[in-house]
Backbone as ProteinMPNN parsed JSONL, in Angstrom:
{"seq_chain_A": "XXXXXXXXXXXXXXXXXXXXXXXXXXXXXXXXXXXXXXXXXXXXXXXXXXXXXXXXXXXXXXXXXXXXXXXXXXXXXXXXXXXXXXX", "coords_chain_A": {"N_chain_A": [[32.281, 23.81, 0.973], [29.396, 21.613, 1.252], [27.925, 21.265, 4.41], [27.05, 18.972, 7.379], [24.562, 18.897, 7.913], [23.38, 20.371, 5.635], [23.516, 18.092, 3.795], [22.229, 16.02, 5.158], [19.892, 17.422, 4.771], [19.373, 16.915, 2.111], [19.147, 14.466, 1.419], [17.908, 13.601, 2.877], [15.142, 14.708, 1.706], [15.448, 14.02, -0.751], [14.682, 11.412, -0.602], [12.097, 11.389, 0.507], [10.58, 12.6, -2.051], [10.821, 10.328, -3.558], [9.259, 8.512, -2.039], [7.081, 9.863, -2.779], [6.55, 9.696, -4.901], [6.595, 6.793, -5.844], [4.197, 6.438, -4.224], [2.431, 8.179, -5.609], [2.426, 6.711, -8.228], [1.637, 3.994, -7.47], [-1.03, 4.873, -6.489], [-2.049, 5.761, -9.432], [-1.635, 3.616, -11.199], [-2.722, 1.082, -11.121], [-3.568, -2.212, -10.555], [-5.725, -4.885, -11.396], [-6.86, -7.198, -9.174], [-7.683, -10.75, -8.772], [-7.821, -12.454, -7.348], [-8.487, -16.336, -6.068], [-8.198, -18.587, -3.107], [-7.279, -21.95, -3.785], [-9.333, -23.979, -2.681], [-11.555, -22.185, -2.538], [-11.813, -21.736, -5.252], [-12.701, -23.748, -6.463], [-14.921, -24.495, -5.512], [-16.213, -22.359, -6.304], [-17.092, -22.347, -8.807], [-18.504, -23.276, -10.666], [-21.025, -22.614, -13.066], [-23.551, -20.659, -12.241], [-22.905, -19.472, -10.365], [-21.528, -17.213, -10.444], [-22.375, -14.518, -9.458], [-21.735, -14.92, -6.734], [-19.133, -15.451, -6.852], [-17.902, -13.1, -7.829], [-18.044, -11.74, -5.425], [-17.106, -12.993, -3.502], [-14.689, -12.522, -4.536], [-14.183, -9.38, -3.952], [-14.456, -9.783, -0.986], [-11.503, -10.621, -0.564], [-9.959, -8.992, -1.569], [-10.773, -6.663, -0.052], [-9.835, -7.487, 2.698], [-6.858, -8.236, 2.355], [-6.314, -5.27, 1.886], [-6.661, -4.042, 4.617], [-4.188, -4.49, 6.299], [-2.147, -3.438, 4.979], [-3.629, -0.279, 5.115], [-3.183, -0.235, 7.683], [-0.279, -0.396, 8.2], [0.49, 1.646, 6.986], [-0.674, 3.572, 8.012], [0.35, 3.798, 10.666], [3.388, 3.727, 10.077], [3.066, 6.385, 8.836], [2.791, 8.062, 11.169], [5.07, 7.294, 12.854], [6.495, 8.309, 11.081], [6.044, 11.465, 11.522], [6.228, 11.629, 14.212], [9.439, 11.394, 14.657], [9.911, 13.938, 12.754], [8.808, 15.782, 14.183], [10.67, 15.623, 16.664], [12.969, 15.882, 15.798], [12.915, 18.552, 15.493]], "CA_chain_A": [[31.794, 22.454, 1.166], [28.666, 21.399, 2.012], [27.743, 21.072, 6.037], [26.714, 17.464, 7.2], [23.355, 19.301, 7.956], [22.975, 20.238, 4.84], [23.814, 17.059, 3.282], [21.44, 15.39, 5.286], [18.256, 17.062, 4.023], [19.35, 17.123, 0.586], [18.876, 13.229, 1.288], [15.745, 13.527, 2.967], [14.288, 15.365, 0.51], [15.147, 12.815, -2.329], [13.903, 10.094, -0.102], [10.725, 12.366, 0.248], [10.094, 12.528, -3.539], [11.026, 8.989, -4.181], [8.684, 7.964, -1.762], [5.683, 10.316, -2.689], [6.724, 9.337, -6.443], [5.994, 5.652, -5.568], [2.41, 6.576, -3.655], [1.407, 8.507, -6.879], [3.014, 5.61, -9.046], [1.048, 2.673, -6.93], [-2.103, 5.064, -7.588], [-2.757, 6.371, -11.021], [-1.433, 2.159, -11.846], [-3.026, -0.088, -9.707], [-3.705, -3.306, -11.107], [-7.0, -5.319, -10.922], [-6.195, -8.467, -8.846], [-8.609, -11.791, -8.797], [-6.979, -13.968, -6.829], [-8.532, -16.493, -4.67], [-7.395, -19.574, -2.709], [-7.857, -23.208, -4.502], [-10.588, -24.161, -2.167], [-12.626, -21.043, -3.153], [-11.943, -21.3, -6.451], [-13.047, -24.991, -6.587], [-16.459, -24.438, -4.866], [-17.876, -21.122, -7.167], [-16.217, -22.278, -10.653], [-19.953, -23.89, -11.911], [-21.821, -21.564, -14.242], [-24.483, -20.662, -11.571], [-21.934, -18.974, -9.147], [-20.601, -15.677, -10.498], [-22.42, -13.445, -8.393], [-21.056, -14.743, -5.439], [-17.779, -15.539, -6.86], [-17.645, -11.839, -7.854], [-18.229, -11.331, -4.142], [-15.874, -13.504, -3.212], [-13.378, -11.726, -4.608], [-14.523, -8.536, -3.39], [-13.716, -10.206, 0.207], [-10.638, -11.063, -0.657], [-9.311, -7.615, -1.595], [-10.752, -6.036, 1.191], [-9.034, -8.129, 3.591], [-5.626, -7.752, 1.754], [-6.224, -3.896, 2.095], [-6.531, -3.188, 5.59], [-2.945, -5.078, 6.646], [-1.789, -2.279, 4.253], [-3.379, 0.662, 5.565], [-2.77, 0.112, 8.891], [1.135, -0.158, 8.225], [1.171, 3.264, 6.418], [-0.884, 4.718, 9.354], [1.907, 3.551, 11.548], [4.574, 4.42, 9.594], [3.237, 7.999, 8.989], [2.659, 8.057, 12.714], [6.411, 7.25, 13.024], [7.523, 9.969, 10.952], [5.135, 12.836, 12.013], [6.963, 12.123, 15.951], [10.471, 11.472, 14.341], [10.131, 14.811, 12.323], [8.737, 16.808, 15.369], [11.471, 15.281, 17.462], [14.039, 16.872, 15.252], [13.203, 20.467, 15.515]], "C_chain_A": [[30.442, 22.479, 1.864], [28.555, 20.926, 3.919], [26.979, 19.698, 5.807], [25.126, 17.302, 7.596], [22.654, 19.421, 6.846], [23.178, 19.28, 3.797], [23.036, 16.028, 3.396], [19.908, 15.69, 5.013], [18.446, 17.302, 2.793], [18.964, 15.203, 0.549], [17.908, 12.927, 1.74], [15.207, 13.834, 1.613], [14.149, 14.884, -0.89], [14.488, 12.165, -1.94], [12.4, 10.427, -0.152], [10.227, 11.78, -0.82], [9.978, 11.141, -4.071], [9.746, 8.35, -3.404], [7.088, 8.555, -2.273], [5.753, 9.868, -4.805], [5.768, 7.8, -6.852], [4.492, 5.609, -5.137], [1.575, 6.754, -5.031], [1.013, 7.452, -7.851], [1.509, 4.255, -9.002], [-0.973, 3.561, -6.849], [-2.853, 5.073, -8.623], [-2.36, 4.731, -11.373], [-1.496, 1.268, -11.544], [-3.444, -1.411, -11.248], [-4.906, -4.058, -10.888], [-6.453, -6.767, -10.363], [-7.281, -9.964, -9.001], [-8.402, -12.854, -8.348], [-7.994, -14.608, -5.361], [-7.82, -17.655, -4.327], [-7.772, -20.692, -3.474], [-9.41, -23.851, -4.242], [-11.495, -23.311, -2.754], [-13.281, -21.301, -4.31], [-12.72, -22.717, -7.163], [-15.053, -25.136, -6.271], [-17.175, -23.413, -5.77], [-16.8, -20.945, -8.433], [-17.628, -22.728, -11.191], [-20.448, -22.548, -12.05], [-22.854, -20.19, -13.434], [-23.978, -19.696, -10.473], [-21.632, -17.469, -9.152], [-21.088, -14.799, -9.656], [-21.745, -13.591, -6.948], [-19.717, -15.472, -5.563], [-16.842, -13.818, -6.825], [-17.585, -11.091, -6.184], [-17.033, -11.534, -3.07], [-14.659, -12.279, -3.151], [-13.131, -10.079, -4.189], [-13.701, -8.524, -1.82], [-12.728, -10.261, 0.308], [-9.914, -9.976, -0.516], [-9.505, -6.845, -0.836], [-10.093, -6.629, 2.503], [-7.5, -8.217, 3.514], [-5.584, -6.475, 2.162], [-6.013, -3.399, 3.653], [-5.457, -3.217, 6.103], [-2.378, -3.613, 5.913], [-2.053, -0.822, 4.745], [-2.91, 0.917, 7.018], [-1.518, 0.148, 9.296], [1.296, 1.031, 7.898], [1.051, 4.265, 7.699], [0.202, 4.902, 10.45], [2.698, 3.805, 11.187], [4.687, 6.056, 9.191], [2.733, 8.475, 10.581], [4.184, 8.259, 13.37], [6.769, 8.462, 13.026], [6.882, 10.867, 11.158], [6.328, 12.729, 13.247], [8.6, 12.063, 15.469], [10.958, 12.903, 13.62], [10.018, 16.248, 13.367], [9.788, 16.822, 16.173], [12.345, 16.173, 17.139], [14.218, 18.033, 15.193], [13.403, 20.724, 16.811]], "O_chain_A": [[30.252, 23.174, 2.862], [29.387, 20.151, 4.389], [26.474, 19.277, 4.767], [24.493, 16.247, 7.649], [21.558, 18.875, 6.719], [22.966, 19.765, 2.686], [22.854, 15.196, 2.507], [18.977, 14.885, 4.983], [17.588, 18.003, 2.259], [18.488, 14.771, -0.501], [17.065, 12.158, 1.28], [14.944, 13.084, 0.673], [13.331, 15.094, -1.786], [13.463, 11.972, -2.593], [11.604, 9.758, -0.811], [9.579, 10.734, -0.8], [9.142, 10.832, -4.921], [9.088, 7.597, -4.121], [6.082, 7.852, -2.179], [4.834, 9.876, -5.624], [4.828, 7.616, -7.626], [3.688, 4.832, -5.653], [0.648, 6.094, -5.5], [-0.121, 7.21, -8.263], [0.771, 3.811, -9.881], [-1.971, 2.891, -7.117], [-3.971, 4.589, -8.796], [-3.196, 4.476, -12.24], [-0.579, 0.447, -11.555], [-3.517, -1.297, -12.471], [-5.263, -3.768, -9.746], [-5.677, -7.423, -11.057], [-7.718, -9.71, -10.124], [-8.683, -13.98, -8.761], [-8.25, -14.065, -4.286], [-6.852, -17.94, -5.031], [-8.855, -20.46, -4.011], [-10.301, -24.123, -5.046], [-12.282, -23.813, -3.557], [-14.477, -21.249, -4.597], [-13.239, -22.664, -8.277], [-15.989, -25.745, -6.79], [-18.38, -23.461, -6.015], [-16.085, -20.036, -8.853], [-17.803, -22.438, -12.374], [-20.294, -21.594, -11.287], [-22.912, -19.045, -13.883], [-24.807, -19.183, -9.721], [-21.518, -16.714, -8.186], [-20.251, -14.187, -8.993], [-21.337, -12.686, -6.221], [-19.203, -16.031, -4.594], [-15.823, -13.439, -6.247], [-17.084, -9.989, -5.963], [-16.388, -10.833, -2.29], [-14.083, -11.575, -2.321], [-11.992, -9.614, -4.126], [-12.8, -7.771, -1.449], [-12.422, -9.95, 1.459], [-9.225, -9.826, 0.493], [-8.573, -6.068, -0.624], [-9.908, -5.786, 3.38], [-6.874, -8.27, 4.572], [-4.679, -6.325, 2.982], [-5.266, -2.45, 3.892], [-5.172, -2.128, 6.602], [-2.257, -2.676, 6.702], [-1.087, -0.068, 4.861], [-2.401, 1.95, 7.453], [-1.256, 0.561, 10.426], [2.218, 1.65, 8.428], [1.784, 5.105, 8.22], [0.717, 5.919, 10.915], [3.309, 4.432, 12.052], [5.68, 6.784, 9.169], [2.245, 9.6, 10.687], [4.468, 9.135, 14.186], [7.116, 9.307, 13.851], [7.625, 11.686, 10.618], [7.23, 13.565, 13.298], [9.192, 12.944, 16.092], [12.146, 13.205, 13.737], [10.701, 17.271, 13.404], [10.093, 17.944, 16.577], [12.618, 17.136, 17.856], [15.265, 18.628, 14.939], [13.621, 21.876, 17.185]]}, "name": "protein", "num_of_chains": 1, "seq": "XXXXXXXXXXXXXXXXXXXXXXXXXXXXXXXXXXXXXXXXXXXXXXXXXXXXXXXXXXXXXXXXXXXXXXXXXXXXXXXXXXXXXXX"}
């Protein structure tokens, strides 16, 4: 029979893959987004606008992004001291 040691990194080690599966996943298939708020979209809809609608939206996605990395940083912050802990 398996030990409850080795039971538990046979379940890490999926979780692992599943999660570095997903990273690659949410890489190589990102999606282009264009979203802005109503207001925005109300003010640089005339003809005359696109460059700084294109800008716009530029803003937009960079401001979405950092909320994002700064959870991963923290969460691989987590597990770096949760994995050291364990040995």
């Amino acid at each position: 029979m398996f030990s409850r040691e080795n039971r538990k990194n046979k379940i890490e080690k999926k979780i692992g893959l599943r999660v570095w599966f997903y990273i690659l996943c949410s890489l190589f298939f990102s999606f282009s987004s264009f979203a802005q708020c109503a207001m925005c979209r109300a003010a640089l809809s005339s003809e005359g606008n696109k460059a700084k609608a294109a800008a716009v939206n530029d803003g937009i996605v960079y401001l979405m992004v950092i909320p994002y990395l700064l959870v991963g940083a923290i969460g691989y912050a987590v597990y770096r001291m949760r994995k050291n802990k364990s040995k």
